[in-house]
C-alpha positions as CSV (number, residue, x, y, z in Angstrom):
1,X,-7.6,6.3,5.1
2,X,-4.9,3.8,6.0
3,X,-1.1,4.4,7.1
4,X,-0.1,3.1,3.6
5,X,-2.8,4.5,1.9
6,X,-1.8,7.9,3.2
7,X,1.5,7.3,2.8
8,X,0.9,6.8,-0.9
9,X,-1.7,9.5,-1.2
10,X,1.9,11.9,-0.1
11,X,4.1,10.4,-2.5
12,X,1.9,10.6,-5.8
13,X,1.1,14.0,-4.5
14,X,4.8,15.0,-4.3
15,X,5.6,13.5,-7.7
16,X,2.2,15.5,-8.7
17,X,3.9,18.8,-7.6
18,X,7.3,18.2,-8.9
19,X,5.5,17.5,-13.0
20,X,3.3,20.3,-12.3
21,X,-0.1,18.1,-12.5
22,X,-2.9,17.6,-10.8
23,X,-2.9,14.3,-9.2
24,X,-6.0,12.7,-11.0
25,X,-4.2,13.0,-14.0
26,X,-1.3,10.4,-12.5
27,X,-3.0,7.3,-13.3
28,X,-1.1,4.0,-11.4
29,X,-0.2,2.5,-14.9
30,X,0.9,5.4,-16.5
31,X,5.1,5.2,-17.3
32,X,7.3,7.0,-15.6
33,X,8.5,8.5,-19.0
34,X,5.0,9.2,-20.0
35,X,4.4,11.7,-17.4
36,X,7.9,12.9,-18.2
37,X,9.4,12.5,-14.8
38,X,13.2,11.9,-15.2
39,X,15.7,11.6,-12.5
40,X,16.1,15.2,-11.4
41,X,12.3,15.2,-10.7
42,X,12.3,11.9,-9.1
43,X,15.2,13.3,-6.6
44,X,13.2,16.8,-5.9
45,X,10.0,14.2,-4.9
46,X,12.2,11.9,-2.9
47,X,13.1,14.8,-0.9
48,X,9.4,16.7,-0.6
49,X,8.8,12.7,0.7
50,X,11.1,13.3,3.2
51,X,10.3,16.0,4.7
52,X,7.2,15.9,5.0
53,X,7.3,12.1,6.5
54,X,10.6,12.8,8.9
55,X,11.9,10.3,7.1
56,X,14.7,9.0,4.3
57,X,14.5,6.9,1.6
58,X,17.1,4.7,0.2
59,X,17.8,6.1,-2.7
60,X,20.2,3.3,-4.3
61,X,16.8,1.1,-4.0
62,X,15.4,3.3,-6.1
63,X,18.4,3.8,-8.8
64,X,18.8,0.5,-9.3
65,X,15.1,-0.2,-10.1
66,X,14.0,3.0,-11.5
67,X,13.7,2.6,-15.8
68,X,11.3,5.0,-17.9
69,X,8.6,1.9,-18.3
70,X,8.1,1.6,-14.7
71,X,4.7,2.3,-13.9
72,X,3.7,5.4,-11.5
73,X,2.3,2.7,-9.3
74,X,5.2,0.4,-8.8
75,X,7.3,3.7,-8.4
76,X,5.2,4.7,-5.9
77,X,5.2,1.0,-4.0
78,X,9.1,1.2,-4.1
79,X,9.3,4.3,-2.5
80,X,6.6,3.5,0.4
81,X,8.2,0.4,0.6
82,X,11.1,2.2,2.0
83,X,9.3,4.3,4.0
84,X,8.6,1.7,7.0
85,X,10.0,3.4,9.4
86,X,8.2,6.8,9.1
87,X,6.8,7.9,12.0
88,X,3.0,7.4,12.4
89,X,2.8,10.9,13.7
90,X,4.2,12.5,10.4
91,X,0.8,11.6,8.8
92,X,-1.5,14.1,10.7
């Protein structure tokens, strides 16, 4: 598996964890009011994100462009996008 595929692999598992589902059930063009995760549950993901990548995330990014028919995908491609500088060594 890839940098960015692991990288993504985290973050849908993180947002998994925070809704309480498994990830399977987290399909890419879901909406991010479909799965019913709102902005206190995107925060708590953002965090689980960074810590376990040792790194942060720009959360005004994400603000700005965050709106409840976002896709789970695009979601997660914002906040990997952000995550560039990330330490390779944080994946395992």
């Amino acid at each position: 598996m890839g940098m960015d595929a692991s990288r993504k692999a985290l973050i849908k598992s993180a947002i998994a964890a925070e809704l309480r589902l498994p990830e399977e059930v987290l399909d890419d063009a879901a909406t991010v009011a479909s799965v019913g995760l709102d902005s206190l549950g995107l925060a708590q993901s953002v965090v689980a994100v960074e810590g376990a990548l040792g790194a942060e995330i720009d959360t005004t990014v994400l603000s700005e462009q965050l709106a409840p028919e976002m896709t789970l995908g695009q979601l997660v491609d914002i906040i990997e996008s952000s995550l560039m500088d990330a330490p390779a060594a944080a994946l395992g």
